[in-house]
KESEPA-351735 format. One record per residue: x, y, z of N, C-alpha, C, O in turn; chain; residue number from 1. Coordinates in Angstrom, 3 decimals. Layout:
N
SITE      neast     nnorth        nup     caeast    canorth       caup      ceast     cnorth        cup      oeast     onorth        oup   vexro   tortor
SITE          X          Y          Z          X          Y          Z          X          Y          Z          X          Y          Z       A      NUM
...
***
This chain:
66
SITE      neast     nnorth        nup     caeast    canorth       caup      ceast     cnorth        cup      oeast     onorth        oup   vexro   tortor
SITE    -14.910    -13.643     33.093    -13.893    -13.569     34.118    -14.027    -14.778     35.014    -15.143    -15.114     35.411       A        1
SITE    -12.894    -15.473     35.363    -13.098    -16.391     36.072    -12.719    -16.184     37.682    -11.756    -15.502     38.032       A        2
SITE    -13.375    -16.688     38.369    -12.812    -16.402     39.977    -11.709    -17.746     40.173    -11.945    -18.898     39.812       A        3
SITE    -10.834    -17.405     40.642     -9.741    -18.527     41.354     -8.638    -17.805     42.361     -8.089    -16.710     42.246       A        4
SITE     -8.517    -18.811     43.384     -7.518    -18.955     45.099     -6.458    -17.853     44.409     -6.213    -16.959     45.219       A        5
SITE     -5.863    -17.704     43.314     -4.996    -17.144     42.992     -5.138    -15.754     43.032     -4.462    -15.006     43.738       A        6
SITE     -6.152    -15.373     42.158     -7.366    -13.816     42.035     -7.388    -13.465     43.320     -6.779    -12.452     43.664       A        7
SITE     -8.023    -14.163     44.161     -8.903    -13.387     44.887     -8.717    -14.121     46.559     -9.045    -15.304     46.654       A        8
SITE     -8.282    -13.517     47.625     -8.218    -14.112     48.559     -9.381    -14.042     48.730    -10.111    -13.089     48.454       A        9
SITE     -9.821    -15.614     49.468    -10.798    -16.107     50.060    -10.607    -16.512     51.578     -9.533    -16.656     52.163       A       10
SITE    -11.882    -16.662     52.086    -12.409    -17.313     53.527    -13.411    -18.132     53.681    -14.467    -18.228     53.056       A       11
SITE    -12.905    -18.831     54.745    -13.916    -19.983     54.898    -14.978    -19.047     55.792    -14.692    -18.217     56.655       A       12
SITE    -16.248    -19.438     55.322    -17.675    -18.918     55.873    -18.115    -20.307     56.932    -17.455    -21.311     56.668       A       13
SITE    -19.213    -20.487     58.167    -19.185    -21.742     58.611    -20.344    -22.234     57.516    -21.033    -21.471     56.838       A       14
SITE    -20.378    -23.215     57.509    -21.070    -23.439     56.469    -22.893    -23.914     56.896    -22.938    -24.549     57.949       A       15
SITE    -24.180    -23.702     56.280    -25.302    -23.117     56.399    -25.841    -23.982     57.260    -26.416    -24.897     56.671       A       16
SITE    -25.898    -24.079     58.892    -26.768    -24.646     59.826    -27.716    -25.945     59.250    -27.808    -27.073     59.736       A       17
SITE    -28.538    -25.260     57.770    -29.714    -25.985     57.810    -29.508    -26.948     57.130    -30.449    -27.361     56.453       A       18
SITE    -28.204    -27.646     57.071    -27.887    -28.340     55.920    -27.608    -29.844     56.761    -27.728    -29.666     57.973       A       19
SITE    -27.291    -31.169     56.426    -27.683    -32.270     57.125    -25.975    -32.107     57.522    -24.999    -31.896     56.802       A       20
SITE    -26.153    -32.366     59.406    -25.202    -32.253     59.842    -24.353    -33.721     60.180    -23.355    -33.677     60.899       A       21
SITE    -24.841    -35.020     59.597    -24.135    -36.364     59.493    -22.647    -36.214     58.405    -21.865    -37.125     58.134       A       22
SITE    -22.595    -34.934     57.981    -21.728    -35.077     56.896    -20.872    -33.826     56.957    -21.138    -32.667     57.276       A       23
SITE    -19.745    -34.430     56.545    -19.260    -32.766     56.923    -19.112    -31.554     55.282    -19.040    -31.838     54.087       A       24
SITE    -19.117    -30.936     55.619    -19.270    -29.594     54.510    -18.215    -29.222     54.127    -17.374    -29.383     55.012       A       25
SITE    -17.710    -28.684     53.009    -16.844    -27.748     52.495    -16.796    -26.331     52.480    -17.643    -25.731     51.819       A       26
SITE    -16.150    -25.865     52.951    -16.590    -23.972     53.476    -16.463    -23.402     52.715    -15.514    -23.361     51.932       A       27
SITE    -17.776    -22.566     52.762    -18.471    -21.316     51.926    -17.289    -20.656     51.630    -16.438    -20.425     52.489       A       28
SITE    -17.174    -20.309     50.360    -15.855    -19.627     49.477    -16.644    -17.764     49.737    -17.754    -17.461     49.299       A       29
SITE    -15.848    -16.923     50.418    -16.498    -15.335     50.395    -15.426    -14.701     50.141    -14.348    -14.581     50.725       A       30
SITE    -15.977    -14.204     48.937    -15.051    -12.675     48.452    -15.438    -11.674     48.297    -16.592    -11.602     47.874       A       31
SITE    -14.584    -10.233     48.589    -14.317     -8.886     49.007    -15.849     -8.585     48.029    -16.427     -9.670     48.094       A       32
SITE    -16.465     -7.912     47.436    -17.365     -7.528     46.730    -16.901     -6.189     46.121    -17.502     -5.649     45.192       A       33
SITE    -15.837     -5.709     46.679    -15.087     -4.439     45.843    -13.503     -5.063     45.063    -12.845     -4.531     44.168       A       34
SITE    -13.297     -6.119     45.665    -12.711     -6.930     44.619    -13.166     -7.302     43.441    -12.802     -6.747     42.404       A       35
SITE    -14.131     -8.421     43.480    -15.068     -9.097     42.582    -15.749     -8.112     41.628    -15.886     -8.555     40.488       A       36
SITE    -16.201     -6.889     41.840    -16.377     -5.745     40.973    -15.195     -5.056     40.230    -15.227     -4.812     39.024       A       37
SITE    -14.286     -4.799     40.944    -13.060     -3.902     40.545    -13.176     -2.827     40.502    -12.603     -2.541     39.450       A       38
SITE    -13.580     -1.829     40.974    -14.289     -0.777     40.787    -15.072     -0.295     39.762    -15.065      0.820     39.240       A       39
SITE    -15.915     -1.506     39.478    -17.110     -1.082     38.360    -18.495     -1.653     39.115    -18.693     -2.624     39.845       A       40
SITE    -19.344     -0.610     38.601    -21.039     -0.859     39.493    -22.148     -1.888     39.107    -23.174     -2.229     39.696       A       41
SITE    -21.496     -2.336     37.707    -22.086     -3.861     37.538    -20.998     -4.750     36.497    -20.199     -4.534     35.586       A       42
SITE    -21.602     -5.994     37.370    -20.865     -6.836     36.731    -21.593     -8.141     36.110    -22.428     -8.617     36.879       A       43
SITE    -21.472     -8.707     35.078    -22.186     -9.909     34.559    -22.029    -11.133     34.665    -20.863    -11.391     34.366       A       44
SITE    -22.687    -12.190     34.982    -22.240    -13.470     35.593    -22.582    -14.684     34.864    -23.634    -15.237     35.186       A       45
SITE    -21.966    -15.125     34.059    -22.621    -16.345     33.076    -22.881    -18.003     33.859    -22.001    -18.735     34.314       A       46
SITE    -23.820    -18.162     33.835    -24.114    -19.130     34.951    -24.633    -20.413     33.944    -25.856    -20.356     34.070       A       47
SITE    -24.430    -21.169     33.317    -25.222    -22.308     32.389    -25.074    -21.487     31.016    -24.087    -21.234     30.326       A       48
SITE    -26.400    -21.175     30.888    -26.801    -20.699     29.732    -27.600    -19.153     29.845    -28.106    -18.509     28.926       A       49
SITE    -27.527    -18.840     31.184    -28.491    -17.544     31.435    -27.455    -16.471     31.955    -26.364    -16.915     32.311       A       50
SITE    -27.586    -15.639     32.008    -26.117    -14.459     32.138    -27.050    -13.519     33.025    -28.099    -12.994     32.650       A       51
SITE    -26.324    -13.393     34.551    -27.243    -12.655     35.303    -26.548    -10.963     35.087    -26.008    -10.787     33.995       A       52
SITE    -26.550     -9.787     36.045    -26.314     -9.037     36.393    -26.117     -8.447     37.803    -27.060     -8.160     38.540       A       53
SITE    -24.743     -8.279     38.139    -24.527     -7.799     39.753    -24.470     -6.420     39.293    -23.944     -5.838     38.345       A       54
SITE    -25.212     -6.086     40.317    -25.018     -4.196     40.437    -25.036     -4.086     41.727    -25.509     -4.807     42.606       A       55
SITE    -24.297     -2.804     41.755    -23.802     -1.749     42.923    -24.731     -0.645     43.084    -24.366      0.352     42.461       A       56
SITE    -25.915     -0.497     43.783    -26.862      0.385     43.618    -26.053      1.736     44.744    -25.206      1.398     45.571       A       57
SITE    -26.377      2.840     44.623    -25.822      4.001     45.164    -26.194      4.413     46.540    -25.810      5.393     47.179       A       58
SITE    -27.370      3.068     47.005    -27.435      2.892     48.241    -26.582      2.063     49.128    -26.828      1.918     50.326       A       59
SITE    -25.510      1.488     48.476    -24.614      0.529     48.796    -25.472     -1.114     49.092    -25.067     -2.035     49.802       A       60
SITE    -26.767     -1.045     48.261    -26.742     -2.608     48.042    -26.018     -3.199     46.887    -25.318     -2.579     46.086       A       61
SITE    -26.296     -4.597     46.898    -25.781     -5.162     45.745    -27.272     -5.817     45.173    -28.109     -5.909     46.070       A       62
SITE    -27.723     -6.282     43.828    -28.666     -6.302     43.740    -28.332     -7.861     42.279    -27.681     -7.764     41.238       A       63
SITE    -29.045     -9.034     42.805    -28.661     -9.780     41.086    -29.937     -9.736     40.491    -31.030     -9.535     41.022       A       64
SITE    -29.709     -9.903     39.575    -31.158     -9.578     38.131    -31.016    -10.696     37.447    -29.886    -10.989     37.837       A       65
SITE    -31.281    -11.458     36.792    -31.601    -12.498     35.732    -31.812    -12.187     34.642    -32.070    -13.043     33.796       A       66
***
């Protein structure tokens, strides 16, 4: 599944303090997390070559696995 502006409304986050402030940043892309799931309690994330796992634990964390 791919994420894109179209999918999924996004927001700008400010972007991370600790980062060198001579330059300016591009803002942190944040989406809904009951979007990005769809109402399913895990979801799989192919990143390179390693495929993580998002889950929805029943404590209402979210949890990634490798």
């Amino acid at each position: 599944m791919l994420v894109s502006q179209e999918t999924f409304p996004i927001s700008a986050a400010p972007a991370d303090a600790g980062q060198d402030r001579g330059r300016p940043q591009p803002p942190t892309l944040e989406i809904d997390s009951l979007r990005l799931l769809q109402g399913q309690r895990e979801l799989r994330i192919r990143h390179g070559n390693e495929t993580y796992r998002l889950r929805h634990t029943r404590n209402d964390k979210l949890i990634l696995t490798k």
